[in-house]
C-alpha positions in Angstrom: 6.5 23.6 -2.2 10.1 22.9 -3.6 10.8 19.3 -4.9 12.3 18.2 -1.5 9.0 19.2 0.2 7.2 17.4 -2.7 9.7 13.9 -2.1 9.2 14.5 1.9 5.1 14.7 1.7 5.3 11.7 -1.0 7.3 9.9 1.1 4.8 10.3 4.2 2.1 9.1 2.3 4.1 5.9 1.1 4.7 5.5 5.0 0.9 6.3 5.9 -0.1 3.3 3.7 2.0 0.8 5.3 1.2 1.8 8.8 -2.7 1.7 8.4 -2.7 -1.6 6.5 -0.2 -2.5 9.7 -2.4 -0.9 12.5 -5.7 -2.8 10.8 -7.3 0.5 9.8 -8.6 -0.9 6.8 -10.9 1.9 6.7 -8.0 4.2 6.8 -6.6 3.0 3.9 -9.2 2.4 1.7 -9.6 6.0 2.3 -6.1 7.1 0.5 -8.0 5.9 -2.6 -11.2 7.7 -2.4 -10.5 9.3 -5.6 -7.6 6.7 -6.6 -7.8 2.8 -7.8 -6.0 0.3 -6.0 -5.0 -3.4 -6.9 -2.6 -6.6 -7.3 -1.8 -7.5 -11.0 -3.9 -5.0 -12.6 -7.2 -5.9 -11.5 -7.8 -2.5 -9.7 -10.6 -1.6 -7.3 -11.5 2.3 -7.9 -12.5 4.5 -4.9 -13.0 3.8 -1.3 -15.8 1.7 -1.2 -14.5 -0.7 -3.9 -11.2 -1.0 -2.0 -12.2 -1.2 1.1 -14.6 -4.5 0.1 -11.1 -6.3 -1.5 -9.8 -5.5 1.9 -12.0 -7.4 3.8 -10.1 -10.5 3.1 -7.6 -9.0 4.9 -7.1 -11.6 8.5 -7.2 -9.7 11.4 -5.7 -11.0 14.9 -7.0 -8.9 18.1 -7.4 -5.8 15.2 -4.2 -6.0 13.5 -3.1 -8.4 10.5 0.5 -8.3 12.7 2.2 -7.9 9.3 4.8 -5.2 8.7 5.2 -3.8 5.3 8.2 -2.8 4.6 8.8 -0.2 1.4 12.4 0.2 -0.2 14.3 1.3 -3.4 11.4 4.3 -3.6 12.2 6.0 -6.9 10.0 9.2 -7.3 9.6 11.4 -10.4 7.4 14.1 -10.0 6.3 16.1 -13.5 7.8 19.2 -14.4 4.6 21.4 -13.4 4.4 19.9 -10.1 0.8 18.7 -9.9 1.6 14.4 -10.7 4.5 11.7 -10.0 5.0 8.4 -10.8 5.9 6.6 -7.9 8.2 3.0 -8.1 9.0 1.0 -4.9 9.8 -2.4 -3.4 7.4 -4.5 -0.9 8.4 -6.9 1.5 5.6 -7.7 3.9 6.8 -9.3 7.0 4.4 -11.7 9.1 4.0 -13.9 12.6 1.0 -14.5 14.4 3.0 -16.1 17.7 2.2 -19.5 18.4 0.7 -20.6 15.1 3.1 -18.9 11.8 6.8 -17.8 12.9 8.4 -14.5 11.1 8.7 -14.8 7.3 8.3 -12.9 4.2 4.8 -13.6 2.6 5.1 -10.9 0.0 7.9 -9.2 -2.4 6.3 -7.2 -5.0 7.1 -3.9 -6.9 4.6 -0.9 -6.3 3.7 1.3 -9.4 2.0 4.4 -7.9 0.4 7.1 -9.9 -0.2 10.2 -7.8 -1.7 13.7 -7.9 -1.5 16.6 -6.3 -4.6 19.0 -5.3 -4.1 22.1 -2.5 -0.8 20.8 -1.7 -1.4 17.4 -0.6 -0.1 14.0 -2.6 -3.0 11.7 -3.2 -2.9 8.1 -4.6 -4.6 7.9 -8.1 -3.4 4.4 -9.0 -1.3 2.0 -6.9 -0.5 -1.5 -9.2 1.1 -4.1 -7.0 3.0 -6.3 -9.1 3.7 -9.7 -7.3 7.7 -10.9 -7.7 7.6 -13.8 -4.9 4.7 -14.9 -3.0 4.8 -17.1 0.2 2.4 -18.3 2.3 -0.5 -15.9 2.4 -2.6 -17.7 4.0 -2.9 -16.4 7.5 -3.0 -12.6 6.4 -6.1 -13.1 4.0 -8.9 -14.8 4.1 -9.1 -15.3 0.0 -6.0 -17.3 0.3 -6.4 -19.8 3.0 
């Protein structure tokens, strides 16, 4: 795998994050961190069944939290032999649930990712989500109503 392969796979698994969380396969997503810990402002859930239960707060409307995240300014290193990269990148998650919250940003944060790679595929180890401006959260999770 050459490093524009490795950038293109790392890439996709950015992407595959945002669209579960977006498509309200929680399940999904906890599973990107089976072996991996997960968590906003350093208070980290570890493995799947740990991130999955923080995820529960997560408000779903007819199976889908009708967020969109939105990933930019993705700056990847990956090491020298090939087998980690650290991972920095911007979140804006985007929110409406028609009728009741119009269109706004709830989110901007920075992503710190930490990731690993085992027979060719990128895996999360660590994701830190580092909260920069916070808006009204409390139609996507339950914790912050």
């Amino acid at each position: 795998m050459t490093l524009s392969d490795d950038h293109h796979e790392i890439t996709a698994l950015l992407c595959a994050y945002c669209d579960l969380l977006d498509d309200g396969d929680l399940d999904g997503c906890a599973r990107l961190f089976e072996s991996g810990a997960w968590g906003v402002d350093g208070d980290l859930a570890s493995g799947m069944a740990a991130v999955r239960a923080v995820l529960s707060n997560v408000t779903l409307y007819n199976g889908v939290p009708n967020t969109r995240h939105l990933t930019s300014n993705v700056l990847i290193n990956v090491s020298v032999d090939g087998l980690s990269a650290t991972v920095r990148s911007c979140i804006t998650v985007m929110q409406c649930v028609p009728g009741d919250f119009p269109m706004q940003a709830i989110f901007i944060g920075t992503y710190h990712d930490l990731l690993s790679k085992h027979d060719d595929r990128w895996a999360f180890q660590e994701r830190k989500i580092i909260p920069n401006l916070v808006g009204d959260m409390s139609r996507h999770r339950a914790d912050m109503a």
